[in-house]
C-alpha positions as CSV (number, residue, x, y, z in Angstrom):
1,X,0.0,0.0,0.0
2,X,1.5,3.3,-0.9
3,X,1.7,6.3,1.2
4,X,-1.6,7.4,2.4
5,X,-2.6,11.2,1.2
6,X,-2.6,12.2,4.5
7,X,1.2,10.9,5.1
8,X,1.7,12.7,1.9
9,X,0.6,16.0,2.6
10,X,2.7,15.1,6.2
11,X,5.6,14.6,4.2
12,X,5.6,17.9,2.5
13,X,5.0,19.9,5.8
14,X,7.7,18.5,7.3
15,X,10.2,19.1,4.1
16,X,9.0,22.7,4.9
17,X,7.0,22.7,1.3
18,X,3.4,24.8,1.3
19,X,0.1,22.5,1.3
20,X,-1.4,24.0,-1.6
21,X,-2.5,21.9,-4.6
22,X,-0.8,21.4,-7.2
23,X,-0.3,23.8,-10.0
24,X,-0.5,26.5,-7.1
25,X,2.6,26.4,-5.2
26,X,6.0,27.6,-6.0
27,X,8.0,24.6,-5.7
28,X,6.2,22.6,-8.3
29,X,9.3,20.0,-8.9
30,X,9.9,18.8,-5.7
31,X,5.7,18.8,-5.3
32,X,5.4,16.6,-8.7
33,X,8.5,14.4,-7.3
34,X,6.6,13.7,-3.9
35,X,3.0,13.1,-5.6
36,X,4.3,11.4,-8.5
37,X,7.5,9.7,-7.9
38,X,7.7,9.1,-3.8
39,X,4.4,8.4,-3.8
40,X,4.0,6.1,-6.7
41,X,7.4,4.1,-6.8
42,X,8.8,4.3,-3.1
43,X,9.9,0.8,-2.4
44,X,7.9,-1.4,0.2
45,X,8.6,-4.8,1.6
46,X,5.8,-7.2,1.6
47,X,2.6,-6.4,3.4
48,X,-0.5,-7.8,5.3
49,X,-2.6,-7.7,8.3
50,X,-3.0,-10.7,11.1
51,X,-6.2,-11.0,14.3
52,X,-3.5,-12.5,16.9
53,X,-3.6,-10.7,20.2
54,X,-1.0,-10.3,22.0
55,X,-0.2,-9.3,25.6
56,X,2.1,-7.0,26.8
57,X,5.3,-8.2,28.3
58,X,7.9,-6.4,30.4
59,X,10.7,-8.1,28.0
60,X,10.5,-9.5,24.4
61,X,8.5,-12.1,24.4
62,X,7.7,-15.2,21.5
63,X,4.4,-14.7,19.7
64,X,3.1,-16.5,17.1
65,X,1.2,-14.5,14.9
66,X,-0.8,-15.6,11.9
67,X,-0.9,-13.9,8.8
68,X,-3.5,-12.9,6.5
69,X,-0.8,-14.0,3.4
70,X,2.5,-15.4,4.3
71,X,3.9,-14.3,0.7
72,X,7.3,-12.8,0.4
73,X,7.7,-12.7,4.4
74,X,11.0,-14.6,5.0
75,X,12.5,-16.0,8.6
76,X,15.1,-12.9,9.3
77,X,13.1,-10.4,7.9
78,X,12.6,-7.4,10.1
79,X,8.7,-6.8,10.5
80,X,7.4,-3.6,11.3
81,X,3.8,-4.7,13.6
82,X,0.7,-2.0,13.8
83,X,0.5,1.3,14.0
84,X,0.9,4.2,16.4
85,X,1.9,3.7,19.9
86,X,1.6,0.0,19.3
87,X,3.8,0.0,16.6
88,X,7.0,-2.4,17.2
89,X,10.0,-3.5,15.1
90,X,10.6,-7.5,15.4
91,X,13.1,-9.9,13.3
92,X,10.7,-13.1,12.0
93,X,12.2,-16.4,14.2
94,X,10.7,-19.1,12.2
95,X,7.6,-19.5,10.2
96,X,5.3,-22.5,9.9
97,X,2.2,-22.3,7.3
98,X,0.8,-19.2,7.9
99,X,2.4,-18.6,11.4
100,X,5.4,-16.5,12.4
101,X,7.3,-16.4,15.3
102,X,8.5,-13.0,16.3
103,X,9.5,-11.4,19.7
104,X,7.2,-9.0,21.5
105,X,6.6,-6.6,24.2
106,X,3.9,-4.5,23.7
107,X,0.0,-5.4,23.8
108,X,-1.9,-6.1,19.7
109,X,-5.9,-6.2,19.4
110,X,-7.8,-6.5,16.5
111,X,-6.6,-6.7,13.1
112,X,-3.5,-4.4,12.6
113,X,-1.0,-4.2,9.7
114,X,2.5,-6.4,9.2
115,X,4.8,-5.2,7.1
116,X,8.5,-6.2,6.1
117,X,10.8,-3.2,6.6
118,X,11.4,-1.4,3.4
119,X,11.5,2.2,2.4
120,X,7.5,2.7,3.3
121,X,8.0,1.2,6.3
122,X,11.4,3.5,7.2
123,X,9.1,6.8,6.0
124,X,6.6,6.5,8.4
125,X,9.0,5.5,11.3
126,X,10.5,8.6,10.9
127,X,7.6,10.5,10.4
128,X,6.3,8.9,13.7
129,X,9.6,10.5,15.3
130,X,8.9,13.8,14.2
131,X,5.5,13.6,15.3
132,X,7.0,12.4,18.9
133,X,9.3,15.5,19.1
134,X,7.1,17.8,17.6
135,X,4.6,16.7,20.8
136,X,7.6,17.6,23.4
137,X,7.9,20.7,21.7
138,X,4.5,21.7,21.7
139,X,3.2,20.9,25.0
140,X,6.1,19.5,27.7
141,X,9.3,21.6,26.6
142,X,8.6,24.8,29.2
143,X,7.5,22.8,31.9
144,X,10.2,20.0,30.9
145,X,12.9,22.7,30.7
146,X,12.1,24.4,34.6
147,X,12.6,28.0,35.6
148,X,16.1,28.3,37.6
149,X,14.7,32.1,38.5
150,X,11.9,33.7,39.0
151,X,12.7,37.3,37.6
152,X,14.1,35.8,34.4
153,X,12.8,33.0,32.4
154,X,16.1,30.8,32.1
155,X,16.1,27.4,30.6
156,X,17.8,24.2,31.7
157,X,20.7,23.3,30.0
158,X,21.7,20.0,28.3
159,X,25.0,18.6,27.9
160,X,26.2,20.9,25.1
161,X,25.2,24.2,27.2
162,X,21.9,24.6,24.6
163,X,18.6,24.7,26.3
164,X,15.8,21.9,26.4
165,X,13.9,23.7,23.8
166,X,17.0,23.9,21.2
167,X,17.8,20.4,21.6
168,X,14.1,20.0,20.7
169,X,13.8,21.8,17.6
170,X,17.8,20.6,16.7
171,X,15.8,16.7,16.9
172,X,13.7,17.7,14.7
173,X,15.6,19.4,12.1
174,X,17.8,16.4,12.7
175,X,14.9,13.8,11.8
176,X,13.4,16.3,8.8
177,X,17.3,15.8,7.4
178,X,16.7,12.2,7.4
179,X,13.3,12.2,5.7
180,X,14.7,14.9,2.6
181,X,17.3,12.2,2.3
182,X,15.1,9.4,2.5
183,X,13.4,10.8,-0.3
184,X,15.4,12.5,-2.3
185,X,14.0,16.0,-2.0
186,X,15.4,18.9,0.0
187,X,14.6,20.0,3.4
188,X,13.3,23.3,2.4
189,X,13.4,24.2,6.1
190,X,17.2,24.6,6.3
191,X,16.9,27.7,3.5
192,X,14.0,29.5,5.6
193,X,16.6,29.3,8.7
194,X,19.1,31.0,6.3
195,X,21.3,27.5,6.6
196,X,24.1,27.3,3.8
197,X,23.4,23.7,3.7
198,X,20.0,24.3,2.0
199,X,19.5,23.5,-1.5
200,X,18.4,25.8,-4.3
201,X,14.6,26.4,-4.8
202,X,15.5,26.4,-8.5
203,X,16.9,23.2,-7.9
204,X,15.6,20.5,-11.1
205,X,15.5,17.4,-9.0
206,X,14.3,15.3,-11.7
């Protein structure tokens, strides 16, 4: 299953690349490259769905899981299972007819996707850490960060002297690199911050 148009149109906020329809917006390449090229051709490992409920553990435990279609799923395949905060990354142990064996630790109802890891697969993990930052940022980074006075608002600093909220928004950035690499278009965010390590607007990307 490709990207959905929803993880699309997440895609090209988080490239830093207007929502506007096409034929509207100014960077019309790298928008035809994402709704035509990413979208269309972005390699996937094999995919399917499976009913098997599993129960939380406190360490990786051995489920068996059966699959709706066993095709192209391979013992030492990494398998990426549901979605959200039940997604989990496992390596397939054995198979047997329809069954795989993979190790577990968090809890699966109903019927939720299995996928082999592939480049759809690594596109929404890293979407799903954006996301994860962007939460901190938006509602825990203040109270995460403390006041050390009261007559000046002073952040907390990390390791590296920069405050909570710059490690934040560096995490980010950091993650929004990964995902213009991952597919192949620039992070136009790194030329609104003035960054010399942007790429050209003009740039023909294909």
């Amino acid at each position: 299953m490709p990207l959905l148009t929803s993880e699309v149109q997440r895609v090209r906020y988080e490239l830093g690349i207007n929502l506007l329809e096409v034929g509207s917006e100014p960077y019309i390449s790298t928008q035809r490259v994402i709704d035509e090229i990413v979208q269309t051709y972005l390699q996937a490992g094999a995919e399917t769905t499976s009913a098997t409920a599993v129960t939380a553990a406190t360490t990786a435990t051995p489920a068996t899981l059966t699959l709706a279609s066993i095709a192209n799923f391979t013992v030492g395949d990494e398998v990426v299972i549901d979605v959200d905060s039940r997604r989990e990354s496992a390596t397939i142990q054995s198979i047997a007819g329809s069954d795989v064996v993979v190790l577990l630790t968090l809890a699966h109802t109903g019927t939720y996707p299995v996928a082999v890891y592939g480049g759809l697969t690594q596109i929404r993990d890293i979407l799903s850490k954006i996301k994860a930052v962007a939460g901190l940022l938006g509602t825990k980074a203040f109270t995460a960060a403390g006041l050390k006075q009261v007559d000046e608002i002073i952040f907390e600093t990390g390791a590296k002297g920069s405050s909570l909220l710059e490690s934040l928004k560096d995490a980010r950035m950091y993650w929004r690199d990964e995902l213009a690499s991952a597919v192949g278009v620039p992070n136009f965010w790194r030329q609104k911050e003035g960054s010399s390590g942007g790429w050209s607007q003009t740039v023909e990307l294909y």
